[in-house]
Phi, psi and omega in degrees: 000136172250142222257128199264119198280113165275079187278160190280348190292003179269306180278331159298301177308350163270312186287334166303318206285297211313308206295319194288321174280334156327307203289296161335314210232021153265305202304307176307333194272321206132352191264123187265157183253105149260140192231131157255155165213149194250157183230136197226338191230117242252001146329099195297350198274329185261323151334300218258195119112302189263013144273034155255342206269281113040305182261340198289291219301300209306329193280346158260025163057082145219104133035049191289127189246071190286111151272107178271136192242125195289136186306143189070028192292222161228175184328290176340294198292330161307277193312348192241340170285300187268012142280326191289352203235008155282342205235346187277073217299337207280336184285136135233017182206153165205144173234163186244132189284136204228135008263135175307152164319120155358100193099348163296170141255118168300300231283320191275008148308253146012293182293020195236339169256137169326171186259301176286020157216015147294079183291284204333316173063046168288314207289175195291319211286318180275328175299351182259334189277317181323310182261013127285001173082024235205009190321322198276023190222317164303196183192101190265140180286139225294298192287008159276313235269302185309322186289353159285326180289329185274018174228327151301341177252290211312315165307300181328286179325016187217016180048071193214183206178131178294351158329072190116332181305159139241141202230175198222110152251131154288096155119117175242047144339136181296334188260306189237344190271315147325309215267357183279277178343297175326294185311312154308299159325317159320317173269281223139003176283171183271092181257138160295098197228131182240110200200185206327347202248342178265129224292336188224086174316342222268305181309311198298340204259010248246342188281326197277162184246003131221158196225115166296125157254122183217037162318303207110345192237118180308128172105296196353287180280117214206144179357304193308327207235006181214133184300129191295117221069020186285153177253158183232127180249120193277080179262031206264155153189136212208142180245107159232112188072072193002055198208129162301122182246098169298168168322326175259139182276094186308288188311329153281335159285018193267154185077359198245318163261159175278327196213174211168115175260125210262130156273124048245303216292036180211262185289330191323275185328290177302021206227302174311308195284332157334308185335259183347313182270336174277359151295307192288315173304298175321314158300310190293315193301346191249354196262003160263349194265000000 
């Protein structure tokens, strides 16, 4: 079998050229589009992520704010960075770059940003909107959001639909596996979920014809725990031996999945253009209230 690569440049280059004409035709009414992002932890690996995030901006002409907060700040001082950028009418988006420093709280984080200025879409309010089935009043987190679009297009081509389908997610994380769960259920699919407490993975996946991976742990998935012909949609990525690695052991599964999103060139990318469009949403969202 041969394992089909689902790279992501076809759908980044559709959501730029919108997000750039979107940006355009705010800038003319008078609206400059702005995103802050806070940086708490001196990880070159999260660093690097949000100045690409950064260089994305400047080439759709929107306005990028990295705030760095000197290593070992404290809670206190997190917390008074995102109000003031909460309290900023000129702010319209703020993401907080993860993983937070050692000793933050995410959760008392969260609660300091607007719900319409959570591009992330962590906070409780979108995520509730989310799991009402409310998407279109939300702002869903950008990797939840990509790993649905690739495995949307990749069925499509096979005249399919997540309707009806079974799918697997490894891993319900508040950043990609909650808010994927959702997105699913949402289309109509039979999702399966799976994570740290669960006693046999290899059984629980054994039914499904895709499988989310949003563990975190490079590798994980592997011939042993996954089924032959499955498509894998991989959002998982970790720097191992200063090399990005997913959640799927990519080499042991090629000839092994039918289909397979290679790290970095697959949810990354489309997870980065996202961003940018749940910025432009976040504006129309904010122009109702």
């Amino acid at each position: 079998m041969d394992t089909k690569e689902l790279r992501g440049d076809v759908l980044v280059k559709t959501i730029r050229e919108e997000s750039r004409t979107a940006a355009e035709e705010l800038r003319a009414r008078g609206v400059a589009p702005r995103l802050a992002a806070v940086l708490t932890d001196s990880n070159p690996a999260v660093l690097s992520y949000a100045e690409s995030k950064s260089r994305a901006a400047s080439e759709l002409g929107i306005t990028f704010d990295l705030v760095v907060l000197p290593e070992g700040e404290t809670q206190e001082k997190l917390e008074a960075a995102l109000s003031e950028l909460a309290g900023n009418p000129a702010i319209h988006g703020i993401v907080l770059e993860l993983p937070l420093a050692p000793g933050l709280d995410l959760g008392r984080a969260l609660d300091l940003i607007p719900p319409r200025k959570d591009i992330d879409g962590l906070t409780a309010a979108n995520i509730g909107l989310l799991y009402a089935n409310r998407e279109d009043e939300a702002l869903v987190a950008a990797t939840a959001q990509a790993c649905v679009m690739l495995a949307e297009v990749a069925l499509k081509e096979e005249n399919r639909s997540l309707a009806g389908a079974c799918v697997g997610v490894v891993g319900k994380g508040r950043t990609v596996g909650t808010p994927l769960i959702g997105m699913l259920l949402n289309r109509h699919a039979t999702v399966t979920i799976c994570h740290s407490q669960t006693a046999d993975p290899k059984t629980a996946l054994a039914d499904c014809d895709i499988v989310f991976a949003a563990a975190g742990k490079p590798g994980l998935l592997t011939r042993d725990v996954l089924r032959e012909g499955q498509m894998l949609i991989d959002a998982g990525i970790t720097v191992v031996d200063g090399k990005l690695r997913g959640d799927v052991d990519a080499g042991a599964v090629q000839g092994f999945a039918r289909a397979l999103t290679p790290v970095p060139q697959g949810v990354g990318p489309v997870t980065t253009a996202l961003i940018f469009k749940n910025l432009l949403k976040a504006i129309q969202l904010q122009s109702k209230t």
